[in-house]
N, C-alpha and C positions, 0 to 999 in steps of 0.2 A: 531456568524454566523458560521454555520459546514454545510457539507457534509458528506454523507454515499457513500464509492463508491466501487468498487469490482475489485479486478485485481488480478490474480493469484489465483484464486479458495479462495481467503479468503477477509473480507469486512472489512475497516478502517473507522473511523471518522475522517476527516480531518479539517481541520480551514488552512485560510491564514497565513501562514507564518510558519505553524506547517514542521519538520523534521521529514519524515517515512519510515522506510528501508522495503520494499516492495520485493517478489519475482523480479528477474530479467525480467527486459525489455529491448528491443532494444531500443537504443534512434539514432534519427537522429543527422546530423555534430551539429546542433545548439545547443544541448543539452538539447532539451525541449522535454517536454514528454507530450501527453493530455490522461486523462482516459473521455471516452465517456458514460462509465457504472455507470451513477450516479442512485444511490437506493433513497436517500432523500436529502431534503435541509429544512436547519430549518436557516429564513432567522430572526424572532422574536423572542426574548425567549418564550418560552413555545407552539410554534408551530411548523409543520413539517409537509411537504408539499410532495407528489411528483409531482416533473417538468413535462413538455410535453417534455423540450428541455434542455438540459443541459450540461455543460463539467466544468471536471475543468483539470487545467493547471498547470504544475509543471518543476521546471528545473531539471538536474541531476547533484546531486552532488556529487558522487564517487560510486564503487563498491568494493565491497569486499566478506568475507566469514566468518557466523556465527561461535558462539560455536561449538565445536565435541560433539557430542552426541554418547554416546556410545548403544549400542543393544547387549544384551547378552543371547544367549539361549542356556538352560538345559534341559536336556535329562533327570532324575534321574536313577540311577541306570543302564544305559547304557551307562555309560562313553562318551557322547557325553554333547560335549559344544563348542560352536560355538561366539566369538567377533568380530565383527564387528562396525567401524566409518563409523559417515557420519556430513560434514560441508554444508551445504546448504547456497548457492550465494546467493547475494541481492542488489538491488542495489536503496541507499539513495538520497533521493526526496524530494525537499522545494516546499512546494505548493504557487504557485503564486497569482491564483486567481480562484474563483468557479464563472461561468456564468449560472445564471438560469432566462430561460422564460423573457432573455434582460434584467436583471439586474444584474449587476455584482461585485461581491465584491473581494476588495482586502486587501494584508496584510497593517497596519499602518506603514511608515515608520521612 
């Protein structure tokens, strides 16, 4: 059982119980997060569905800062060169449980 959901301009597959470092979100005191933007749910193997109504639900489990990626631009022959970092935030998400169309699934514990 997965979901497709989208949060941060980019789209994940999730499963119960799966760990995804996600673009940064606010989360509230309680430290639960819900993504509203669910794209699919494949509740059978070899099926997939889209919902009418759906969320799924995640806690937060820490934040941090990716890899440096480096950026490096050349000019040739004009003596120009230019490096530049960048670490981009994230912040790591256990997904609890996918709710669709009143069925809801959760992780095994």
């Amino acid at each position: 059982m997965y979901a497709v959901i989208r949060t941060g301009g980019k789209q994940y597959r999730v499963a119960p119980g799966d760990v995804v470092k996600i673009e940064s979100v606010v989360s509230e005191e309680d430290k639960a997060v819900e993504f509203n933007d669910v794209l699919a749910v494949s509740g059978d193997p070899g099926t997939m569905t889209k919902p009418a109504t759906a969320k799924v639900t995640a806690e937060v489990l820490g934040e941090g800062r990716g890899e440096k990626i480096l950026v490096f631009h050349l000019k040739r022959k004009k003596q120009y060169k230019k490096l530049q970092g960048h670490r981009q935030n994230f912040t790591e998400v256990r997904i609890k449980a996918i709710e669709a169309d009143g069925v809801t699934y959760t992780a095994a514990q």
